[in-house]
C-alpha positions as CSV (number, residue, x, y, z in Angstrom):
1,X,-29.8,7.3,16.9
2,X,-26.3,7.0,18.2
3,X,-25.9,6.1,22.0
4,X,-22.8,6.0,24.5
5,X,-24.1,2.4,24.9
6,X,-23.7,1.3,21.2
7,X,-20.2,2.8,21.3
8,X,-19.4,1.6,24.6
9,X,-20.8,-2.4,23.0
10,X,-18.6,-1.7,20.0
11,X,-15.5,-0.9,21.3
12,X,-15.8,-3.0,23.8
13,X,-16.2,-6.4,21.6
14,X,-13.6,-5.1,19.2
15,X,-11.0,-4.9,22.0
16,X,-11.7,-7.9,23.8
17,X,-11.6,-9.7,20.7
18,X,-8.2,-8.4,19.8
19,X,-6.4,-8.8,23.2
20,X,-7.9,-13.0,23.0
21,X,-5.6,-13.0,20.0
22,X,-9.2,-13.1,17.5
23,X,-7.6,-12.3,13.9
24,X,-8.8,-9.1,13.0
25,X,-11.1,-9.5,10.2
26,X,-13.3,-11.8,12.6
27,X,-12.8,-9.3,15.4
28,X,-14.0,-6.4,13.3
29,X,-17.0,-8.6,12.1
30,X,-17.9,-10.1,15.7
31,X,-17.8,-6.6,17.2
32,X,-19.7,-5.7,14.3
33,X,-22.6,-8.0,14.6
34,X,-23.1,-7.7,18.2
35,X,-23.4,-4.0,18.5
36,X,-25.7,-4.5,15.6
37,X,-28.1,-6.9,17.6
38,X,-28.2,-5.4,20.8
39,X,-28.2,-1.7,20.0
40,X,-30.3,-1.3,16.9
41,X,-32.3,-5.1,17.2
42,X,-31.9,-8.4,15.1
43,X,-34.4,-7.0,12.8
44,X,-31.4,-4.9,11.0
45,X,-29.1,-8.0,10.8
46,X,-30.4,-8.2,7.2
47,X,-28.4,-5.5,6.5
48,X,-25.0,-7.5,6.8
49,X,-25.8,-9.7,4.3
50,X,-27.2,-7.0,1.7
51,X,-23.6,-4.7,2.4
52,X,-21.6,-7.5,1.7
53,X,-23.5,-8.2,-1.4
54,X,-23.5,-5.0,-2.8
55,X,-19.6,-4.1,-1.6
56,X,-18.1,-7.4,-2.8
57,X,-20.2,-7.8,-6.4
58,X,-19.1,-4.7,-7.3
59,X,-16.2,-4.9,-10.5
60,X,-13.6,-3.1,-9.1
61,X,-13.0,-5.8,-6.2
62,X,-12.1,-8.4,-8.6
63,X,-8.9,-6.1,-9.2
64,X,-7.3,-6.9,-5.6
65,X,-7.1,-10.9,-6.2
66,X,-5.8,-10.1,-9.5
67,X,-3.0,-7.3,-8.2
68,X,-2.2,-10.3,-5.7
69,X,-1.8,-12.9,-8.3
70,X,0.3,-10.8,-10.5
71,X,2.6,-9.7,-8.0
72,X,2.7,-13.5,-6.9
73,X,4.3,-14.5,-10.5
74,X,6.0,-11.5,-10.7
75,X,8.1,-12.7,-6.8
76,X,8.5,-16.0,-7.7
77,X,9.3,-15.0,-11.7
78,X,12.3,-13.1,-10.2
79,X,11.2,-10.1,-11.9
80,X,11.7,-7.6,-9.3
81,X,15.5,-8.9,-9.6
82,X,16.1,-8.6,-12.7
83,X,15.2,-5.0,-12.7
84,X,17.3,-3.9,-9.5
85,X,20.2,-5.8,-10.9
86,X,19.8,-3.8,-14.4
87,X,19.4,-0.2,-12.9
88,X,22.1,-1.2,-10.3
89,X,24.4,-2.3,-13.0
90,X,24.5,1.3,-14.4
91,X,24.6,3.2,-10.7
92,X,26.4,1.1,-8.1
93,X,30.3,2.6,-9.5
94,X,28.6,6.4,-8.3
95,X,28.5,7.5,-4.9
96,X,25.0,6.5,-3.6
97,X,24.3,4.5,-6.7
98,X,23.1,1.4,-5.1
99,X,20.6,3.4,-2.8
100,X,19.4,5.1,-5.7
101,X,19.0,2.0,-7.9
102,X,17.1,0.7,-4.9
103,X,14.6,3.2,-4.8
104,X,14.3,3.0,-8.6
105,X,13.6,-0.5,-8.3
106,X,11.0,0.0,-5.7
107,X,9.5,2.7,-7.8
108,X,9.2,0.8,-10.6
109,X,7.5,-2.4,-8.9
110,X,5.1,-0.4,-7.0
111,X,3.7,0.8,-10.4
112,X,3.3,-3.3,-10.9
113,X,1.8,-4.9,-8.1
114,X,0.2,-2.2,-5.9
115,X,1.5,-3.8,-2.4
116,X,4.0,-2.2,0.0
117,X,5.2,-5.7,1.7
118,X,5.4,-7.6,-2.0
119,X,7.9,-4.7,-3.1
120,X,9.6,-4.9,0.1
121,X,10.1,-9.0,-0.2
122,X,10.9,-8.9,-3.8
123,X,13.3,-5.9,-4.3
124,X,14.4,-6.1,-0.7
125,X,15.9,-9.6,-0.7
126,X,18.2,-8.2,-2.9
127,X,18.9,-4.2,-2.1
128,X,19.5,-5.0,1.6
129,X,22.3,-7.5,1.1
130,X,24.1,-5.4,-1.4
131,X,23.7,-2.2,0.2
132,X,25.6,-3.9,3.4
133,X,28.7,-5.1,1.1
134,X,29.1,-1.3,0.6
135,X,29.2,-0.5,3.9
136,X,25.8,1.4,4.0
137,X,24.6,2.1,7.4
138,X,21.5,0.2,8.6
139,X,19.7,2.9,9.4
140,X,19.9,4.2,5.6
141,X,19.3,0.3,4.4
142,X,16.4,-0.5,6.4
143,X,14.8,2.9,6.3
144,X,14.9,3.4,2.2
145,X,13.5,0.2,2.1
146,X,10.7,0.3,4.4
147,X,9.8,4.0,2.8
148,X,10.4,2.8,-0.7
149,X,8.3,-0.6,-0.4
150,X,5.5,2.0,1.0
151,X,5.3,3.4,-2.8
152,X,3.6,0.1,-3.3
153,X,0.7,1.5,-1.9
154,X,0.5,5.2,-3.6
155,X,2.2,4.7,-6.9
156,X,-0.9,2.9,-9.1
157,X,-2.2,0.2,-9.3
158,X,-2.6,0.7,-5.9
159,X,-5.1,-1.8,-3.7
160,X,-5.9,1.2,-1.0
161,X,-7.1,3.2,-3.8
162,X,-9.2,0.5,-5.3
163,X,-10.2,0.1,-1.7
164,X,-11.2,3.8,-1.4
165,X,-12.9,4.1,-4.6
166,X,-15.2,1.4,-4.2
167,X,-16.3,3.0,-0.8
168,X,-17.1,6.3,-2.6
169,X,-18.0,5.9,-5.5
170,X,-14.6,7.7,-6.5
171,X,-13.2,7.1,-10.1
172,X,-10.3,4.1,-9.6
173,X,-8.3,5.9,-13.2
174,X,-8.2,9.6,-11.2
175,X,-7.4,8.1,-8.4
176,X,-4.0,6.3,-10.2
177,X,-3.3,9.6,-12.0
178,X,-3.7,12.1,-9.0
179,X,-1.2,8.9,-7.0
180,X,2.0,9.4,-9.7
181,X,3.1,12.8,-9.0
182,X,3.4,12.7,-5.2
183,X,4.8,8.7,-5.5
184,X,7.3,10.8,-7.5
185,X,7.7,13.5,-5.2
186,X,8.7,11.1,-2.4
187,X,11.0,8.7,-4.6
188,X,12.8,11.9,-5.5
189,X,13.4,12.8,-2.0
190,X,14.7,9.6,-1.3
191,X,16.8,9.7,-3.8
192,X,18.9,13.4,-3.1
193,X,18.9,12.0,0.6
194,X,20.8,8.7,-0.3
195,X,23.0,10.7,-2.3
196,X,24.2,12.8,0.4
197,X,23.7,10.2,2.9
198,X,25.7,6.9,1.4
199,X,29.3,6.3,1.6
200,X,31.8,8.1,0.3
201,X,34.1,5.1,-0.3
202,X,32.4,2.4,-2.5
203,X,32.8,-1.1,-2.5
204,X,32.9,-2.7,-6.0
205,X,32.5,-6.3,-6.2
206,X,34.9,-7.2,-8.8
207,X,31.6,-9.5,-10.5
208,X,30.0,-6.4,-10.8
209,X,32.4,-5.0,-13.0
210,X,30.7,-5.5,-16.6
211,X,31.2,-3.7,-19.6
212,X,29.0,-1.2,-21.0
213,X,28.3,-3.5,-24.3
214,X,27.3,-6.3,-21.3
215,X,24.9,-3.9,-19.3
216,X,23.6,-3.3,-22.3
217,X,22.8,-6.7,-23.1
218,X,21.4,-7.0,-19.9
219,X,19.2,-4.4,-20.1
220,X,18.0,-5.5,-23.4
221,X,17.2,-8.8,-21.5
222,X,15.4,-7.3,-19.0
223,X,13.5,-4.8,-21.6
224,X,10.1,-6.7,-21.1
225,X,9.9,-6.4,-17.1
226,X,10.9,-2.8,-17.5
227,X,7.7,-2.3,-20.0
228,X,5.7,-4.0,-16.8
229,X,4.3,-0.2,-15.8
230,X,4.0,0.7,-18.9
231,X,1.6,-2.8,-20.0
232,X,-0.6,-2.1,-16.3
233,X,-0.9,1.4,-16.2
234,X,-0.7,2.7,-20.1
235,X,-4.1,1.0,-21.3
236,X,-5.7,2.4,-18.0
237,X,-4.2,6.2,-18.7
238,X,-5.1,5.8,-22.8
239,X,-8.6,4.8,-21.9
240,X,-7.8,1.3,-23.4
241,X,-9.5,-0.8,-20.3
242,X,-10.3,-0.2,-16.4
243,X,-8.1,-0.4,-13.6
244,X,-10.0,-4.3,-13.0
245,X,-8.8,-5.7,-16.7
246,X,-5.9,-4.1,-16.1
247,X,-5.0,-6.3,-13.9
248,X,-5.9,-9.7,-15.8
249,X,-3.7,-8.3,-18.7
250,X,-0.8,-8.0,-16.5
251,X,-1.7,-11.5,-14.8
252,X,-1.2,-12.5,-18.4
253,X,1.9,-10.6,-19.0
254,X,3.4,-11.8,-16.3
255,X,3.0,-15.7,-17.1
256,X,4.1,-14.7,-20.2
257,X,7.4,-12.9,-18.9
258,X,8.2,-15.5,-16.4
259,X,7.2,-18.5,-17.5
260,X,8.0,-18.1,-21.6
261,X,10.8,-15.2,-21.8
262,X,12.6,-15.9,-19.1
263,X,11.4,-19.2,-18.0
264,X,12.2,-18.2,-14.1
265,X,8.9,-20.4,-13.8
266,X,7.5,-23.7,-15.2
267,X,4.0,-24.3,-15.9
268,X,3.7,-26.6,-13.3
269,X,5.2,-24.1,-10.5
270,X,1.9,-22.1,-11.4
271,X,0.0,-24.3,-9.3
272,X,1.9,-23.3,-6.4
273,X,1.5,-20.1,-7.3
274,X,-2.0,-19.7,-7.4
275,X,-2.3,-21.4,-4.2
276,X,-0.3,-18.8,-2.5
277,X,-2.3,-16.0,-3.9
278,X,-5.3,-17.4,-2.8
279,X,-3.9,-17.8,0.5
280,X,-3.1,-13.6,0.7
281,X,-6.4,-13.0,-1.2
282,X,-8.6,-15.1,1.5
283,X,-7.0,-13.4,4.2
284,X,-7.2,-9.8,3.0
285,X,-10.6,-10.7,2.1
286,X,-11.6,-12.2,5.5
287,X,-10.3,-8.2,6.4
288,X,-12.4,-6.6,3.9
289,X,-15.7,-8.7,5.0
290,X,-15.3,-8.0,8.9
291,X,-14.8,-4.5,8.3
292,X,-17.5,-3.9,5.9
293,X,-19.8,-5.6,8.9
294,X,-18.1,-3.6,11.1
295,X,-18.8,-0.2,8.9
296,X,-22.4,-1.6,8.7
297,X,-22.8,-1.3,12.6
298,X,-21.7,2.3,12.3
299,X,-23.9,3.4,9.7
300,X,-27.1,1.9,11.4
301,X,-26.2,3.4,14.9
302,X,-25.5,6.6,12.9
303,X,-22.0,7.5,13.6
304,X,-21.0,9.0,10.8
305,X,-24.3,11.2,10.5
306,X,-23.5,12.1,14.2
307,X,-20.2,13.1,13.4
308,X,-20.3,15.1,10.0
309,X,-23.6,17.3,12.0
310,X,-21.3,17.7,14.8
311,X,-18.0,19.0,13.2
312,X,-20.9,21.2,11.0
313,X,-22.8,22.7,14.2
314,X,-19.9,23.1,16.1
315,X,-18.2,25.2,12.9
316,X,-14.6,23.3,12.9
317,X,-12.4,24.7,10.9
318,X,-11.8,22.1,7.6
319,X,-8.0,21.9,8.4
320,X,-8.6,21.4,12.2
321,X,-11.0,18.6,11.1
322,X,-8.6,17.1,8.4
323,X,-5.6,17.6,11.1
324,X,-8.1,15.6,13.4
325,X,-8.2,13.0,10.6
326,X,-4.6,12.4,10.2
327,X,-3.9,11.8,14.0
328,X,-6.5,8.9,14.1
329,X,-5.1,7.6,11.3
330,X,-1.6,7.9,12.9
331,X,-2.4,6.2,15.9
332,X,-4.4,3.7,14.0
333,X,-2.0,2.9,12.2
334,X,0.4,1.8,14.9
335,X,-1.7,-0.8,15.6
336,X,-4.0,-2.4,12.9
337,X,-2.7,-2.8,8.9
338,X,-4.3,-0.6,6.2
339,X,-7.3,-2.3,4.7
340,X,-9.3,-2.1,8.1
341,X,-8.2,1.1,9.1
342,X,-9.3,2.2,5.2
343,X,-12.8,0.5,5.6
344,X,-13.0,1.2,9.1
345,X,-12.8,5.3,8.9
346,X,-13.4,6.0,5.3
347,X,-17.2,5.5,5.6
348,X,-17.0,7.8,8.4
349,X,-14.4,10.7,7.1
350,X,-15.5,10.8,3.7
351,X,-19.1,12.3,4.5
352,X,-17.4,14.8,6.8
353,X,-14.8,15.4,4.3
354,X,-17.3,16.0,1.5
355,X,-19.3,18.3,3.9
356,X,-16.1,20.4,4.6
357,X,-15.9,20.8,0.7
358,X,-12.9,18.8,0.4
359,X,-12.0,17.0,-3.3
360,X,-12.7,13.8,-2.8
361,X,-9.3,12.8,-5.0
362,X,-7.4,14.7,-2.9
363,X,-8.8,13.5,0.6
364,X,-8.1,9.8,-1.2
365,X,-4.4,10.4,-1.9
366,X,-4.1,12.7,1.6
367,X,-5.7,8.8,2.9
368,X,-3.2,6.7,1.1
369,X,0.0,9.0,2.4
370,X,-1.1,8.5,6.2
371,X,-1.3,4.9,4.9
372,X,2.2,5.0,4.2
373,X,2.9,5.8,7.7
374,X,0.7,3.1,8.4
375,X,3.3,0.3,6.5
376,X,6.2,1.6,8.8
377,X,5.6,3.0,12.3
378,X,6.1,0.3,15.2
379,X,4.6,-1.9,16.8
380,X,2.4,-3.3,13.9
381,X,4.5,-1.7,10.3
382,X,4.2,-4.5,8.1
383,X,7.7,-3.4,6.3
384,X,9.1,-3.8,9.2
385,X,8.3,-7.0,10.0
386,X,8.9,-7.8,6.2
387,X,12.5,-6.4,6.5
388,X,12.9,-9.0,8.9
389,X,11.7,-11.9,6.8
390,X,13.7,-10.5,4.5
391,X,17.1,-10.6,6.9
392,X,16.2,-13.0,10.2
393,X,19.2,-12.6,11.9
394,X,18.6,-8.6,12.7
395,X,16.9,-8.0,15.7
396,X,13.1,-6.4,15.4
397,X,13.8,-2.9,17.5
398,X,17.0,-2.5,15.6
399,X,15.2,-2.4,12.6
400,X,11.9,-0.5,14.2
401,X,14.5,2.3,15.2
402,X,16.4,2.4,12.2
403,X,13.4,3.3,10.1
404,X,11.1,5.0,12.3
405,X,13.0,8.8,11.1
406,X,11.9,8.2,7.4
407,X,8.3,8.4,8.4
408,X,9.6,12.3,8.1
409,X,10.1,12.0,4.5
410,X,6.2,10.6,4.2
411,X,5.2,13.4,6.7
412,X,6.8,16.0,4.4
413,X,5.2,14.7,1.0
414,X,1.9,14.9,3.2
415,X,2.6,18.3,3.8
416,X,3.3,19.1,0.7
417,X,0.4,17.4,-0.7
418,X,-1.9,19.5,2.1
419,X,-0.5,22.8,1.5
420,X,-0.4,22.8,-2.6
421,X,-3.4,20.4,-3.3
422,X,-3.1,21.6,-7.4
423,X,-0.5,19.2,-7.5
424,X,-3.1,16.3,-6.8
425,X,-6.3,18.6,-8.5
426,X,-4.6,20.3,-11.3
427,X,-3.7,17.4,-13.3
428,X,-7.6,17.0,-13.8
């Protein structure tokens, strides 16, 4: 039975852990395991061991180290490049070209690698130089980036939805379909707003000034990255294989791309490679453990029983609740990154959720766009601090108040996505 005591132990540990600088998959676990011995007894401890079994054996996990590795070989294969650099090579003469090609780009590799911060490194490295030579302003560079790397994480493959999923039992394949349309939605957005937002006077660099019988050349070149959606997501969508081998074919296809077709890589650079995408798996992992611990401790004092009976007896109304939802998830994410807020409140949200008779596809994408706030609002945005990998020299609060007014444009696909759910539910 849920006490103020076992909340009080939780929250306590969790916060104490954090301000000592713990890293947050330990603090999530930590908090986790001591609320579990000295609220419920060691006798439950069992438990940790059995959730972590079950959670991590499951099939669908083995996609997110995969997702990473491909996107890995796909960075340092300069693949992301070669498609901004195509689609930029037919826009960047029109007003607003560049910032359209840049959201392109970022469309297309979020339907690749299913991470908002790999988009943002890869497509960003490039957009956000060029979109300064043309004398964009930095509140339209930063911000289309920040908002188009978020894609990464709604567009499928995406790892939040594999994340969700494998917490309730959804199916991974709906959960990519119901993601396209509202990716789309918000790409499309982006788009009309750069085009009445860039400069009228263009800056063409006189080495961008190709003919058409060279862009097409170049886009012929770049034919087999452009296919890259298509190879992930077109097997998934025909029934072909899962969301999980999905991902080991386009590990393969990108080793093929990079390493044989355009040779961006040599086989010996793959050891590198690998390393670094263990490195990123190990510590999203290290995430995913403490907070399954963490979820564990809820479960056994009964918080998300507690909860779902309370919002039941008390006869909230389901949008008050699902408005309820959203602000956490706001706030939350100001100041942790996605997969622990995901594995954090999903087990408790998704029983209320169902009880409130919401679809459970739809309550998964309405998740994934409050993630995309998550990627970009201050202090803890991990596009932001990307964007400033990505250019050192700008200052952190520059870039936190450039981009902090295109969380509107995620807000208002939220919106839309709440008030006409058919858009997520009719497709099925």
């Amino acid at each position: 039975m849920i006490t103020l005591t076992s909340i009080l132990i939780l929250l306590i540990a969790l916060f104490t852990c954090l301000l000592l600088g713990v890293p947050i998959g330990f603090s999530l676990g930590l908090s986790g395991l001591l609320t579990i011995l000295f609220t419920v007894g060691d006798q439950f401890m069992i438990q940790v061991p059995m959730t972590l079994y079950k959670s991590l054996s499951e099939f669908i996990f083995l996609a997110i180290p995969l997702y990473i590795l491909m996107g890995e070989i796909l960075y340092q294969g300069k693949s992301g490049e070669r498609i901004f650099w195509v689609i930029n090579s037919w826009l960047h003469r029109i007003r607003g070209g560049t910032g359209v090609a840049t959201v392109t780009a970022y469309t297309f590799f979020a339907a690749i690698v299913g991470s908002s911060m790999t988009s943002v490194l890869t497509i960003g490295k490039i957009a956000i130089p060029e979109m300064g030579k043309q004398n964009y302003s930095k509140g339209l560079t930063y911000g289309l980036s920040a908002i188009g790397g978020s894609l990464g994480i709604l567009i499928p493959p995406s790892i939040p939805l594999i994340l969700y999923a494998s917490l309730t039992n959804t199916s991974p394949g709906k959960l990519f379909i119901a993601g396209i349309i509202p990716g789309l939605i918000l790409a499309s957005i982006l788009i009309i707003w750069t085009s009445i937002k860039a400069p009228r006077k263009i800056k063409v660099d006189s080495d961008s000034l190709v003919s058409v019988s060279d862009r097409i050349r170049k886009t012929i070149k770049a034919l087999p990255d452009l296919l890259l959606p298509v190879v992930v997501l077109g097997g998934i969508y025909l029934g072909i294989y899962t969301p999980t081998e999905a991902a080991a074919v386009g590990v393969i296809y990108a080793i093929v791309l990079t390493v044989f077709i355009h040779k961006n890589l040599k086989i010996t650079e793959l050891g590198h490679v690998f390393v670094e995408s263990v490195k990123t798996t190990s510590m999203l992992l290290s995430i995913v453990v403490g907070a399954l611990v963490f979820g564990a401790a809820l479960t056994l004092v009964g918080l998300p029983t507690y909860l779902s009976e309370t919002f039941i007896a008390l006869s909230v109304s389901p949008w008050v609740a699902l408005l309820i939802m959203n602000i956490i998830w706001i706030i939350m994410g100001m100041f942790l990154e996605v997969v622990s807020i995901i594995l954090i409140t999903v087990p408790i949200f998704f029983p209320i959720a169902m009880a409130l008779g919401f679809d459970p596809i739809w309550f998964g994408i309405i998740m994934v766009l409050n993630m995309e706030l998550a990627v970009i609002t201050p202090p803890v945005g991990m596009n932001l601090f990307a964007i400033k990998s990505v250019i050192p020299e700008e200052r952190l609060e520059i870039i936190m108040k450039s981009v902090l007014p295109y969380a509107l444009f995620a807000v208002l696909v939220l919106a839309i996505v709440w008030i006409f759910p058919s858009i997520v539910t009719g497709i099925f």
